[in-house]
C-alpha positions in Angstrom: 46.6 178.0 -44.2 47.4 174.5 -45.3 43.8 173.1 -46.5 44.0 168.9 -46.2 42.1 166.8 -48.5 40.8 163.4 -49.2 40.7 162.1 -52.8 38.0 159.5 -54.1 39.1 158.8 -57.3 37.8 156.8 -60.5 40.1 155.6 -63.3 36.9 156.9 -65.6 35.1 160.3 -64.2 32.0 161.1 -65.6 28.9 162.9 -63.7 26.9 159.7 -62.2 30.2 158.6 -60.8 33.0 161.5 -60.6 36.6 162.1 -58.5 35.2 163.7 -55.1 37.4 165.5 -53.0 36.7 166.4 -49.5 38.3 169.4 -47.9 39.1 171.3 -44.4 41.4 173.4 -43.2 44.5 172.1 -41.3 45.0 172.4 -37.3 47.2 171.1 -35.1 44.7 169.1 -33.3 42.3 166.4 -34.0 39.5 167.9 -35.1 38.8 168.7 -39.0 35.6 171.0 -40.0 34.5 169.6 -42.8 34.7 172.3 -45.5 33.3 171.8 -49.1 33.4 168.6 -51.3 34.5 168.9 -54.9 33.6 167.0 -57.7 35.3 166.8 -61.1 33.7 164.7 -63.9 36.6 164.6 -66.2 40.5 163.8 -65.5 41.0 166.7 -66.9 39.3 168.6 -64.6 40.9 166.6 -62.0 44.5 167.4 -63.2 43.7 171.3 -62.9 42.5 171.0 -59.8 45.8 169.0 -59.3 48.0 171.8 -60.6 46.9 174.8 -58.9 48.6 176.0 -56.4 48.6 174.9 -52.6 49.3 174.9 -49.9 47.6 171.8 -49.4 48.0 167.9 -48.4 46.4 165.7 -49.4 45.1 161.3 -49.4 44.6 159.8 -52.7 42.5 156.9 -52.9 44.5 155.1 -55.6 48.3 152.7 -56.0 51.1 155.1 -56.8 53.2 152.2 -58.0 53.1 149.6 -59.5 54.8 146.1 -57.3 58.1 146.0 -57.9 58.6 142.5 -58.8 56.2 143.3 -61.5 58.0 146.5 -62.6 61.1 144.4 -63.5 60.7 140.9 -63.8 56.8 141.4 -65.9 57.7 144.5 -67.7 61.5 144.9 -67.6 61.5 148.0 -66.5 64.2 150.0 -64.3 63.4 149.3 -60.6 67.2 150.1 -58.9 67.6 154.2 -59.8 68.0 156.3 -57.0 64.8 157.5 -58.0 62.8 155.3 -60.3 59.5 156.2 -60.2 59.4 159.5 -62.5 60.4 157.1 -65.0 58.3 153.9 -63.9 55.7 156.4 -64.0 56.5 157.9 -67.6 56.8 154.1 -68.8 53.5 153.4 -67.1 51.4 156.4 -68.9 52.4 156.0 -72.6 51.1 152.2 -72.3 47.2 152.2 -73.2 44.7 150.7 -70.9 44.4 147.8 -73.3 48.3 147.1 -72.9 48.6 147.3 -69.0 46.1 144.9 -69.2 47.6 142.5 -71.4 51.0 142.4 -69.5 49.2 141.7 -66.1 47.0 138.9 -67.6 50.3 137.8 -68.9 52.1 137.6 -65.8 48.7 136.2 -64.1 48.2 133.3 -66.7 52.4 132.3 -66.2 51.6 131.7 -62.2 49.5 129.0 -59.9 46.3 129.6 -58.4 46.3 131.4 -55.6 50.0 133.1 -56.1 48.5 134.9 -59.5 49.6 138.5 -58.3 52.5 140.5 -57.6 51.8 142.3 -54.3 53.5 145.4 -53.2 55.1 145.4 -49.6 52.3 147.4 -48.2 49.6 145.3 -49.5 49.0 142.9 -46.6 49.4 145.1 -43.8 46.8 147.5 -45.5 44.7 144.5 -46.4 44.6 146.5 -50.5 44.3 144.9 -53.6 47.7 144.4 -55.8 48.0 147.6 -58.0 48.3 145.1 -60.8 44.7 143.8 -60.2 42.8 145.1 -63.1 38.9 143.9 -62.4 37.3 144.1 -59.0 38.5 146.6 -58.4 40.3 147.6 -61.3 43.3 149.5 -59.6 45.8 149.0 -61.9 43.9 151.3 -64.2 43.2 153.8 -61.1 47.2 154.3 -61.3 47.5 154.3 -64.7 45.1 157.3 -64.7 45.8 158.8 -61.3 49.9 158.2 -60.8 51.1 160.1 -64.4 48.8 162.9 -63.4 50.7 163.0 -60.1 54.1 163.4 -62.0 52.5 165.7 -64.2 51.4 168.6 -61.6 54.6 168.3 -60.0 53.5 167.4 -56.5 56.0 166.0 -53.8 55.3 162.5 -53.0 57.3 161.7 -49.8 59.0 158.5 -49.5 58.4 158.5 -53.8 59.5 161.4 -55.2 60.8 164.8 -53.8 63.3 165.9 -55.9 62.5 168.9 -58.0 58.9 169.0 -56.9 56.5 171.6 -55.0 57.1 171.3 -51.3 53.1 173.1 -51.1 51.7 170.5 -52.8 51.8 167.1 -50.7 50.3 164.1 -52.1 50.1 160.3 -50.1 48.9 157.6 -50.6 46.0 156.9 -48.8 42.6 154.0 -48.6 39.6 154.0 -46.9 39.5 150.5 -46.8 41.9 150.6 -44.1 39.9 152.7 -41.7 36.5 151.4 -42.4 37.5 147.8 -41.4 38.9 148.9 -38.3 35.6 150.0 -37.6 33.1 147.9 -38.9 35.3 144.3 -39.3 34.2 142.9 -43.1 30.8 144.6 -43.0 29.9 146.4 -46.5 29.1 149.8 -46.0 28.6 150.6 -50.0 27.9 149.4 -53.5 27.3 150.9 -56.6 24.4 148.6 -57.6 21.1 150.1 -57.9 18.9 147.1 -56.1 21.3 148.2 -53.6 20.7 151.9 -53.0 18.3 151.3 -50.2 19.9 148.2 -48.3 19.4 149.0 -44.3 22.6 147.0 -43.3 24.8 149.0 -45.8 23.1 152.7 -44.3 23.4 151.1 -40.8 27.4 150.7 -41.3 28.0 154.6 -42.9 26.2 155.3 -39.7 28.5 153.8 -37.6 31.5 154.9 -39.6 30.4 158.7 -39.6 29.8 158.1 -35.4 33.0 156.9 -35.3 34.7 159.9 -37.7 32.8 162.5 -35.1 34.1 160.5 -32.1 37.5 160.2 -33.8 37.1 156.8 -32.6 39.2 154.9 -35.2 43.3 154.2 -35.8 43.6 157.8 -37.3 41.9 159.4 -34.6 40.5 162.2 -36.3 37.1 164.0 -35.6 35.7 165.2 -38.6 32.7 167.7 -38.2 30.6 166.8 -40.9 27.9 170.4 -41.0 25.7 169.6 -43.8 27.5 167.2 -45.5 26.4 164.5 -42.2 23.2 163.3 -44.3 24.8 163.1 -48.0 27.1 160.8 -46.8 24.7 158.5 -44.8 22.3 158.7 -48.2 24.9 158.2 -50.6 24.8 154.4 -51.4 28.2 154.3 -53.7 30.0 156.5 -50.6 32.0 158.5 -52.7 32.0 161.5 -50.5 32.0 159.2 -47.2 34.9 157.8 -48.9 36.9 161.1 -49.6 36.1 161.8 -45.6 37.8 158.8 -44.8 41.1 159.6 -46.9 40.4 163.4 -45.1 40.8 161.5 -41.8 43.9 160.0 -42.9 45.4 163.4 -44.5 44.8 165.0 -41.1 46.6 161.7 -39.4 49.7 162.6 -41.6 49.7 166.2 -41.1 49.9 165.6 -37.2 53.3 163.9 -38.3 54.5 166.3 -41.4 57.8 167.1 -38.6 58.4 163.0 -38.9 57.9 161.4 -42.1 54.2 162.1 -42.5 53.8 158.7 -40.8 55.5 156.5 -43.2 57.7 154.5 -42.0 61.3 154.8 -42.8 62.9 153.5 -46.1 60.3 152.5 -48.0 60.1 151.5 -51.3 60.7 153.8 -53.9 58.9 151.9 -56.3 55.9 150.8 -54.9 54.8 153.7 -52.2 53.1 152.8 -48.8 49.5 153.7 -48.1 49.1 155.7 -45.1 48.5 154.3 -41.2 49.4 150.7 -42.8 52.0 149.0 -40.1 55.5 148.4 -41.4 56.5 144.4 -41.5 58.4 144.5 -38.5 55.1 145.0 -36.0 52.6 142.3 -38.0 
């Protein structure tokens, strides 16, 4: 049986702050029983994880690509191939850190306030950062660590990258952004700062936000059965493994709609990716 999982994933693993991946077993319905939570403290252990065989499908916290405007006009890269993003991606991974940072802070520092960033097509429906944004969050670097990887296990990115991949292995692009705001507005549910840990309003949202995942009360309308997992994620300040749950929610969402696209809306881009349950232009 298919297993569906949801990725929360850092650009830098380590064991106070590592990838978590949530897991359950795919069914036709709407109801996912939660059914372990990984975590892997290296992106090495990450990528093995990544490799082994499915079947599974799965919603990965992080950009896929970069925005194309970027891609070509920032770093002159090939944007127009019938299917770019093998060697966007390529491009992308043998650039250090240090020099995807320097050729966004380039194109940043060329450009007014307040029009600083290229934004990929999905961005504003989804409400994300640019992938190109490097601090705060810093999800450029969560691509450059997360999409090579990706490439590397040879997984099927639909709407991406099909060709020559494994059909078992389903990755999408998935944020739990997206979900949590539908449910709680622009109320924080999590922070990674200590004087934080034990802030009541912050507890009080992953309250409502695990309510609403049980009720399936939420766009994706998936009910997760949390089991003994229920507490951790109402304790867990930072929310990593509330949100993997989340990107489970939205891995089940797409599963419901594997016969149709997985959800995505037709012809997107092929170098920038669309993050799951995100509405196409055409019904802002």
């Amino acid at each position: 049986m298919t297993l569906l999982v949801g990725v929360d994933f850092t650009s830098a693993p380590r064991p106070r702050k590592p990838i978590t991946v949530a897991s359950a077993r795919a069914t036709d319905d709407a109801t996912l029983v939660l059914a372990g939570i990984a975590r892997h403290e290296s992106l090495a252990a990450w990528s093995d994880w990544l490799a082994a065989p499915g079947p599974w499908v799965g919603a990965f916290d992080f950009p896929f690509g970069l925005p194309r405007a970027f891609a070509a006009d920032g770093l002159g890269w090939p944007v127009d191939a019938s299917d770019p993003w093998p060697e966007l991606t390529r491009r992308l991974a043998a650039l250090s850190r240090a020099e995807l940072i320097a050729h966004c802070r380039a194109w940043c520092d060329a450009r007014p306030p307040g029009a600083k960033f290229a934004h990929r097509a999905t961005d504003l429906p989804a409400g994300s950062s640019p992938s190109m944004k490097w601090v705060n969050p810093p999800v450029a670097l969560m691509l450059h660590a997360g999409a090579p990887g990706l490439l590397a296990a040879g997984v099927t990115l639909p709407g991406l990258h099909v060709a020559g991949t494994d059909p078992a292995r389903v990755a999408l692009e998935g944020y739990p952004g997206l979900l949590a705001r539908a449910v709680l507005g622009r109320a924080s549910y999590k922070s990674d700062d200590p004087r934080l840990r034990a802030d009541p309003a912050r507890r009080a949202a992953r309250e409502r936000l695990v309510a609403a995942l049980e009720a399936g009360d939420h766009p994706f309308a998936t009910r997760i059965a949390f089991g003994a997992w229920r507490e951790p994620c109402l304790d867990d300040a930072g929310a990593d493994v509330l949100d993997a749950v989340l990107c489970l929610a939205q891995a089940g969402w797409a599963w419901r709609r594997r016969e149709t696209g997985w959800g995505l809306p037709p012809g997107i881009d092929p170098v920038e990716g669309w993050i799951l349950g995100a509405p196409p232009p055409e019904f802002l």
